[in-house]
VOPAGU-2260 file (C-alpha; in pm, 1 decimal, decimal comma):
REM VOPAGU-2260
SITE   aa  ch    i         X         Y         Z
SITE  UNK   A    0    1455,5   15932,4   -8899,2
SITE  UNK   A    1    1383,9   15649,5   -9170,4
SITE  UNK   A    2    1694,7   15520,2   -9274,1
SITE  UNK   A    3    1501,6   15543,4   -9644,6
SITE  UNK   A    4    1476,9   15924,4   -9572,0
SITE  UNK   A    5    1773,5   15973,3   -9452,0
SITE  UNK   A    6    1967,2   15812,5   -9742,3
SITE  UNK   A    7    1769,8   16005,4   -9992,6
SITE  UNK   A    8    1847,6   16304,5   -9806,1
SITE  UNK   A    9    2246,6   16167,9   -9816,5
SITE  UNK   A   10    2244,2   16101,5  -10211,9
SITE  UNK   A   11    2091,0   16397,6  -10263,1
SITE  UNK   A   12    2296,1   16650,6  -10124,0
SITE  UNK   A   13    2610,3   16470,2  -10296,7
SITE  UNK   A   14    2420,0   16526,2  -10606,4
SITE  UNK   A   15    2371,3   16896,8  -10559,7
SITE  UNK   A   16    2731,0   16900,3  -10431,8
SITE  UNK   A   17    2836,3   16753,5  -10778,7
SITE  UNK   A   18    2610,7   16955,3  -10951,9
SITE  UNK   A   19    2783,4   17297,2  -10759,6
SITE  UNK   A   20    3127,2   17253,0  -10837,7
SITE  UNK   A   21    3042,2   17128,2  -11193,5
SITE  UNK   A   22    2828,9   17426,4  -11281,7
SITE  UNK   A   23    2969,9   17700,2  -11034,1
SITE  UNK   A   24    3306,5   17652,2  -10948,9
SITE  UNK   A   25    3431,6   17926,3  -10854,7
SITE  UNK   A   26    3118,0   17947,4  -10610,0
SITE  UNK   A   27    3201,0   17625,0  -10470,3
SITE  UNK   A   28    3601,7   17742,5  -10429,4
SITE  UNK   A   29    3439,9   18071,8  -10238,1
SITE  UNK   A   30    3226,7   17855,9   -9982,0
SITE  UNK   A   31    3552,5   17602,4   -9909,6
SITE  UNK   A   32    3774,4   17888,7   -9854,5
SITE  UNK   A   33    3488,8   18051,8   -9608,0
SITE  UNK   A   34    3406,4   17703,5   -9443,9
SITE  UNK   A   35    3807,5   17709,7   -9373,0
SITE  UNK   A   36    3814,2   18053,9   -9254,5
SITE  UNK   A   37    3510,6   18016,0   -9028,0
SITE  UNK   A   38    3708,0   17677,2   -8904,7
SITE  UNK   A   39    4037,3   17856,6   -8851,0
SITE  UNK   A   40    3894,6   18136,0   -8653,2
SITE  UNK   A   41    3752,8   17895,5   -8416,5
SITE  UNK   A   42    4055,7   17701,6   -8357,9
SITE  UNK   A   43    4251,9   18051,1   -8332,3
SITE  UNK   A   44    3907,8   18140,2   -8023,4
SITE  UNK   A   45    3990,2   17801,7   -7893,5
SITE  UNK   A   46    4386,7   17815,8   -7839,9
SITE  UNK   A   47    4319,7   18173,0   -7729,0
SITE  UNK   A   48    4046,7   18026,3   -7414,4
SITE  UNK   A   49    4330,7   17772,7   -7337,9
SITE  UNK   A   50    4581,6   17980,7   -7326,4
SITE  UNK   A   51    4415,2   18210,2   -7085,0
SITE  UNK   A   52    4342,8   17905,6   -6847,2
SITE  UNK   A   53    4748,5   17835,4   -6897,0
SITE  UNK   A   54    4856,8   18170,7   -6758,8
């Protein structure tokens, strides 16, 4: 990828990030808290798998 693209691409999803939590925060509080649910529940999957190999 260009490096022309891909810093166009860069700025302008920090743009529409800016734009989200200036214009619809409570949006952008709903998809952090998912993000960090989806996150936990793979950490919980992964401690489960290596806890199964432990025993």
């Amino acid at each position: 990828m260009p490096v022309l693209l891909k810093k166009l691409l860069t700025w302008g999803f920090v743009g529409f990030l800016i734009f989200y939590m200036a214009f619809r925060p409570n949006g952008a509080a709903q998809l952090c808290k998912s993000i960090g649910a989806a996150l936990m529940m793979i950490a919980q999957g992964l401690g489960d798998f290596l806890t199964g190999l432990m025993s």
